[in-house]
VOGU-3710 file (C-alpha; in Angstrom, 3 decimals, decimal comma):
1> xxxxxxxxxx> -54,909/-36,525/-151,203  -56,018/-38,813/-153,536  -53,892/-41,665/-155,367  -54,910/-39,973/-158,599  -53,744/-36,531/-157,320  -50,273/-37,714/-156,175  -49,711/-39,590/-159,312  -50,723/-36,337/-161,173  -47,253/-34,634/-159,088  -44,285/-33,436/-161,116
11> xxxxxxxxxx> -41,334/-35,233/-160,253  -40,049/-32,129/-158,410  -42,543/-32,816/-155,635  -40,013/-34,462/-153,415  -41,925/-34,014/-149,616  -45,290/-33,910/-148,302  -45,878/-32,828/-144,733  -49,096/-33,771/-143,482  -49,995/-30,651/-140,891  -51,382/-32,872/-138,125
21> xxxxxxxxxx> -50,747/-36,066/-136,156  -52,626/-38,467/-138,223  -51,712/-39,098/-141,990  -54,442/-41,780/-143,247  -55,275/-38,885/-145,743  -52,177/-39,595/-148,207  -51,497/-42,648/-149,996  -48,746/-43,411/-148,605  -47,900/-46,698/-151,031  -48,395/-44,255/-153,706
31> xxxxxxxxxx> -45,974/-42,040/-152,445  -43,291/-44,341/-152,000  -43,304/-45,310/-155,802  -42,597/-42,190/-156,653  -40,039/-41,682/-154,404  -42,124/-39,090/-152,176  -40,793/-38,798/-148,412  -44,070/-37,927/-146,170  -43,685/-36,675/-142,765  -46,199/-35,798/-140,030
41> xxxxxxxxxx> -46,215/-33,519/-136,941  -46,965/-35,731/-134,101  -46,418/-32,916/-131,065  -49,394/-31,279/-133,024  -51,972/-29,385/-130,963  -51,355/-32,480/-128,555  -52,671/-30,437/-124,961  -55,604/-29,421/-126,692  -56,484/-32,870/-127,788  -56,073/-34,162/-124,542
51> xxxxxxxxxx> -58,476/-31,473/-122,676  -61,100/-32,159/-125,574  -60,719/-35,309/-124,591  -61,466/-34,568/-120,839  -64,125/-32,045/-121,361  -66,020/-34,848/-123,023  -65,372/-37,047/-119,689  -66,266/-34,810/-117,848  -69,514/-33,685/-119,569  -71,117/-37,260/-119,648
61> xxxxxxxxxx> -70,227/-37,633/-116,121  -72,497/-34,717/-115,413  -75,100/-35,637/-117,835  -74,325/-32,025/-119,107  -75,840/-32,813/-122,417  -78,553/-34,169/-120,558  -79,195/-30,745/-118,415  -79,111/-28,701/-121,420  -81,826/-30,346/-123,137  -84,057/-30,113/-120,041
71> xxxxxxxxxx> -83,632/-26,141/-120,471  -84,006/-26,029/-123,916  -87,762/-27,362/-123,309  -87,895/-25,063/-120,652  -87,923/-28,445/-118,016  -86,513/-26,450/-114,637  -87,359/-29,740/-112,836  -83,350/-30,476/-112,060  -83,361/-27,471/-110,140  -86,851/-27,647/-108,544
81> xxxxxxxxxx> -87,481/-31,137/-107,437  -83,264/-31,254/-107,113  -80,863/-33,468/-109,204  -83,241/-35,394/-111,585  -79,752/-36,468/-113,507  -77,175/-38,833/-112,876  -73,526/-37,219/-111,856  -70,584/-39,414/-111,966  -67,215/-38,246/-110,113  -64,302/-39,188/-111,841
91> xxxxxxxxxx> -61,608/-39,248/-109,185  -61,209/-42,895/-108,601  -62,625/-44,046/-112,069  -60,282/-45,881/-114,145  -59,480/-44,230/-117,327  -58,337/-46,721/-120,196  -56,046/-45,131/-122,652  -55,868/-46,902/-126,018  -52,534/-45,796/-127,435  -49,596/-44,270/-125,657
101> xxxxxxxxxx> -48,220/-41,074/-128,354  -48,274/-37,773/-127,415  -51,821/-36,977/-127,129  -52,217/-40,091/-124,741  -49,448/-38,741/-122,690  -50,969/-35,422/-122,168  -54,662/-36,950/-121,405  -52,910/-39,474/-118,505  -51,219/-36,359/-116,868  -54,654/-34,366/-116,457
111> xxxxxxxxxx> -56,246/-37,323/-115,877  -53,914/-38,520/-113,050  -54,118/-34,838/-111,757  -58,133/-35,707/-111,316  -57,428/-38,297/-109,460  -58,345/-41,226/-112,325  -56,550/-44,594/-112,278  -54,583/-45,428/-115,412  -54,868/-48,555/-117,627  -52,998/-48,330/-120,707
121> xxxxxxxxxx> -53,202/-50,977/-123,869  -50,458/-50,139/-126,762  -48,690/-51,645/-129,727  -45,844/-52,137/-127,773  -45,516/-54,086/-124,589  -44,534/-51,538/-121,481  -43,464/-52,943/-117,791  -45,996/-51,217/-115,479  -44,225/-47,553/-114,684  -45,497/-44,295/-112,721
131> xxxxxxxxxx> -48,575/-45,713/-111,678  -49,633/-46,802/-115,204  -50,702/-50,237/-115,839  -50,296/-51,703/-118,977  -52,216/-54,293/-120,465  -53,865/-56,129/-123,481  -57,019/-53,944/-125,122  -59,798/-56,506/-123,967  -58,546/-56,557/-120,515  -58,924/-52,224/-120,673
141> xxxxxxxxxx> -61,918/-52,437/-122,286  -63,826/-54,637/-119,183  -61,783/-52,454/-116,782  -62,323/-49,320/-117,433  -64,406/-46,528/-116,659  -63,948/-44,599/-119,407  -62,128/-45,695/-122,260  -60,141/-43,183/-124,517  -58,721/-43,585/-127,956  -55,462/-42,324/-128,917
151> xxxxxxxxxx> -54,324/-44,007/-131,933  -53,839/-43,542/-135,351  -56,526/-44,919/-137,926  -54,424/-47,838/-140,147  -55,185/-51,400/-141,689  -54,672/-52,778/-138,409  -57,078/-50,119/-136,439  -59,781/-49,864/-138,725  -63,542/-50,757/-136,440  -60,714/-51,314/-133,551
161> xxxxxxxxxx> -63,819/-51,023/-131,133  -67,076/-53,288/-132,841  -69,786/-55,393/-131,543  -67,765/-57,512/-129,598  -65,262/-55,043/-128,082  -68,250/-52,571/-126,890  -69,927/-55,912/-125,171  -66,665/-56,192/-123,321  -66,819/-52,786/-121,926  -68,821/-52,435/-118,316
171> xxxxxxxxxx> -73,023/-50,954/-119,331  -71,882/-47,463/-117,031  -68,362/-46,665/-119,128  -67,851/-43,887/-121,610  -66,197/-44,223/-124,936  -64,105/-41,123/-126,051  -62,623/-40,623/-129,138  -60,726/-37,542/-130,256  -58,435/-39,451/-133,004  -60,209/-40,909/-136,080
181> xxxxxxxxxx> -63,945/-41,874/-136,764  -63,189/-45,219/-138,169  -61,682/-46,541/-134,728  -64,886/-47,187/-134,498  -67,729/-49,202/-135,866  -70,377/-46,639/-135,811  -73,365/-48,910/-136,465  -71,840/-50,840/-133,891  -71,615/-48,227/-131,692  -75,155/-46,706/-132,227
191> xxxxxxxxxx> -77,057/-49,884/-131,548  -74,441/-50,387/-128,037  -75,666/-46,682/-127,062  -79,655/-47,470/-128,108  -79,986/-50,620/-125,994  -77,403/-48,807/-123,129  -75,016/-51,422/-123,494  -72,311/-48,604/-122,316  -73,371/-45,787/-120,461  -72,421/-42,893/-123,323
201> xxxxxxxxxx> -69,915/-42,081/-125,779  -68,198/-38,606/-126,493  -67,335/-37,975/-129,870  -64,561/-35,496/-131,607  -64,737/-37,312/-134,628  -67,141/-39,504/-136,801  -66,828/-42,591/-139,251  -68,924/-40,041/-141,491  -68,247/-37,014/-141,559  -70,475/-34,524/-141,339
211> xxxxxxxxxx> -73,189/-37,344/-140,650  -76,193/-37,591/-142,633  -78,971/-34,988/-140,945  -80,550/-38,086/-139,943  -78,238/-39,896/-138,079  -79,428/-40,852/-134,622  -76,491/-39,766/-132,861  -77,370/-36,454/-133,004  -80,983/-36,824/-130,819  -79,093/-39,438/-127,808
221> xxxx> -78,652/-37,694/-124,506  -76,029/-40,143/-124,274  -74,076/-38,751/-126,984  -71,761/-35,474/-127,311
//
């Protein structure tokens, strides 16, 4: 919804629900000066989310994307001269989760059912509980094996993870995101992923979306 739209509303418009978790899509500033309540649904789809979120984990750790391609170009060679790609168990890994909502809650349980060691960093300060440890975002980012966003996209999150956050982050960890695009720097995070300054990224959403045909994201074996 546009600012222009909502100030377009007849005064009868009293509510807008936004049918999802996130609600960077309404003006919310505008809504309030017309005396507009907005509400969200943040239990939405939150399991299936979080096992988005862990298929793409568990994808790059089996260079699935990787495999595929080799059959596309008919390359048999993983199965002939045996394991010519990289496989990555994730049971002992340390999964940092960047946000602690719903969706964040559901990705720790199957996570912690795998196995993975938890690392959270959130907006509000938590005493270590349940075998979570909670800390500041830098500390998770140099941590972690995999690091996992969960928040929603505001002022304050906008390019969240840029240059100097993905240079924190160790040259073998994965970057997940399955909340908003613009978490993320995405110029940022193309160049990281060219010169394999993390090890790959999986990616539910995009800073641009669709991207532009050309976008090199599309052609990295790095990349789902």
């Amino acid at each position: 919804l546009s600012n222009e739209m909502v100030e377009a509303f007849d005064d009868s418009i009293k509510l807008i629900i936004e049918a999802g978790t996130g609600y960077n899509n309404i003006p919310l500033a505008t809504c309030q000066k017309k005396g507009i309540m907005v509400c969200n649904i943040p239990a939405y789809s939150s399991q299936r989310v979080a096992q988005t979120a862990i298929m793409l984990m568990l994808n790059l750790a089996s260079s699935m994307q990787v495999q595929l391609r080799m059959l596309e170009r008919k390359d048999h060679s993983n199965f002939t001269k045996y394991l010519q790609v990289s496989h990555v168990e994730l049971n002992d890994k340390v999964l940092g989760v960047v946000g602690y909502g719903h969706i964040a809650k559901e990705t720790i349980k199957i996570a912690m059912a795998m196995g993975m060691k938890i690392v959270v960093a959130s907006r509000t300060p938590r005493q270590d509980h349940d075998g979570i440890h909670f800390t500041t975002l830098d500390e998770l980012l140099k941590m972690s094996d995999v690091v996992s966003l969960h928040c929603p996209l505001n002022e304050q999150t906008y390019h969240m993870i840029a240059s100097s956050q993905l240079a924190l982050m160790k040259p073998t960890a994965f970057l997940i995101n399955t909340a908003r695009g613009a978490l993320i720097d995405e110029q940022a995070l193309i160049a990281a992923l060219q010169k394999k300054e993390i090890g790959g990224a999986g990616l539910d959403v995009l800073e641009h979306e669709p991207p532009l045909d050309n976008s090199p994201l599309y052609d990295m074996d790095n990349v789902i």
